[in-house]
C-alpha positions as CSV (number, residue, x, y, z in Angstrom):
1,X,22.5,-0.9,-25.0
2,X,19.4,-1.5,-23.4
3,X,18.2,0.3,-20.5
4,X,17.3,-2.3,-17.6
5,X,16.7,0.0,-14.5
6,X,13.1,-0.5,-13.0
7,X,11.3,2.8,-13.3
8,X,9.2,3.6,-10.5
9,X,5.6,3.2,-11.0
10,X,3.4,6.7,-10.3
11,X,0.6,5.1,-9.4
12,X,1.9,2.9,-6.3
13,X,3.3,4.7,-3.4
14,X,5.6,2.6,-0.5
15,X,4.1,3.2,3.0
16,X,5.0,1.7,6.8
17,X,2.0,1.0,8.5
18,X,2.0,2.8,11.8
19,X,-1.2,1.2,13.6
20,X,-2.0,-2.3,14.6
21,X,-5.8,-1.8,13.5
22,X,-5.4,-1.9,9.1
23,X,-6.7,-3.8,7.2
24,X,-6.2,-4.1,3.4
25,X,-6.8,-6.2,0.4
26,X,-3.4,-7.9,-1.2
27,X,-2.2,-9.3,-4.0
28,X,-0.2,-12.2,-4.5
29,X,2.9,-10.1,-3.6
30,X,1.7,-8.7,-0.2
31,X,0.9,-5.4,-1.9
32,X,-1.9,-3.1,-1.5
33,X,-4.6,-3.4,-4.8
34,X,-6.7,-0.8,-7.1
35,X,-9.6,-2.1,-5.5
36,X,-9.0,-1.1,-1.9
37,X,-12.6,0.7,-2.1
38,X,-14.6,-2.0,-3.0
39,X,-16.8,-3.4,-0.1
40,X,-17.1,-6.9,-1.8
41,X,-13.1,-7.4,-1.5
42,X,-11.2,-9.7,1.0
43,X,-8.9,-8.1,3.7
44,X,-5.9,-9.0,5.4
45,X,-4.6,-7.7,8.9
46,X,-1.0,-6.0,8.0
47,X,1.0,-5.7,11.0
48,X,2.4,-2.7,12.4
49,X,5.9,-1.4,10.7
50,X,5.1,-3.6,7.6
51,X,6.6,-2.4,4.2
52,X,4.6,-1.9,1.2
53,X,3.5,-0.4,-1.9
54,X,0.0,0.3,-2.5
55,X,-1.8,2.7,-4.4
56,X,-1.4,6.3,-4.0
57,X,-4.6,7.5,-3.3
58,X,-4.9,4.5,-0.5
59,X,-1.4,6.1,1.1
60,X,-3.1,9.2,1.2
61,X,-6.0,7.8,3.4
62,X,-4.0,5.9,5.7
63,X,-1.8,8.7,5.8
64,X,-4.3,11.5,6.7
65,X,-5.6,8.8,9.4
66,X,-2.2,8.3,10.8
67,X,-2.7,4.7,9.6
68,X,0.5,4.6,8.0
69,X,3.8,6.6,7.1
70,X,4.5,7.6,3.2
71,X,8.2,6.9,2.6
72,X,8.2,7.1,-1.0
């Protein structure tokens, strides 16, 4: 028998955004991308108590600027 559980990914973190100021680039999912530093990429305003996964060094930031909550 096959295990078919999704196993969480380390490299993605979920967050709630807590501020109506961020600004991120998404995928085609509405997630937060790898390329989040890049200065070239196209952002899009996530509104406030939005739910997503994005990388975990990009929850950090908007963590440590109170930019969003880490829930997972």
């Amino acid at each position: 028998m096959s295990d078919t559980t999704t196993k969480p990914d380390p490299t993605m973190a979920t967050v709630v955004i807590t501020a109506d100021h961020v600004y991120l680039p998404l995928d085609e999912n509405g997630d937060g991308t790898f390329d989040w530093a890049a200065s070239n990429v196209s952002t899009t305003k996530v509104p406030r108590r939005a739910r997503l996964k994005v990388p975990v060094d990009l929850a950090c930031f908007l963590s440590d600027r109170d930019q969003a909550e880490i829930v997972s």
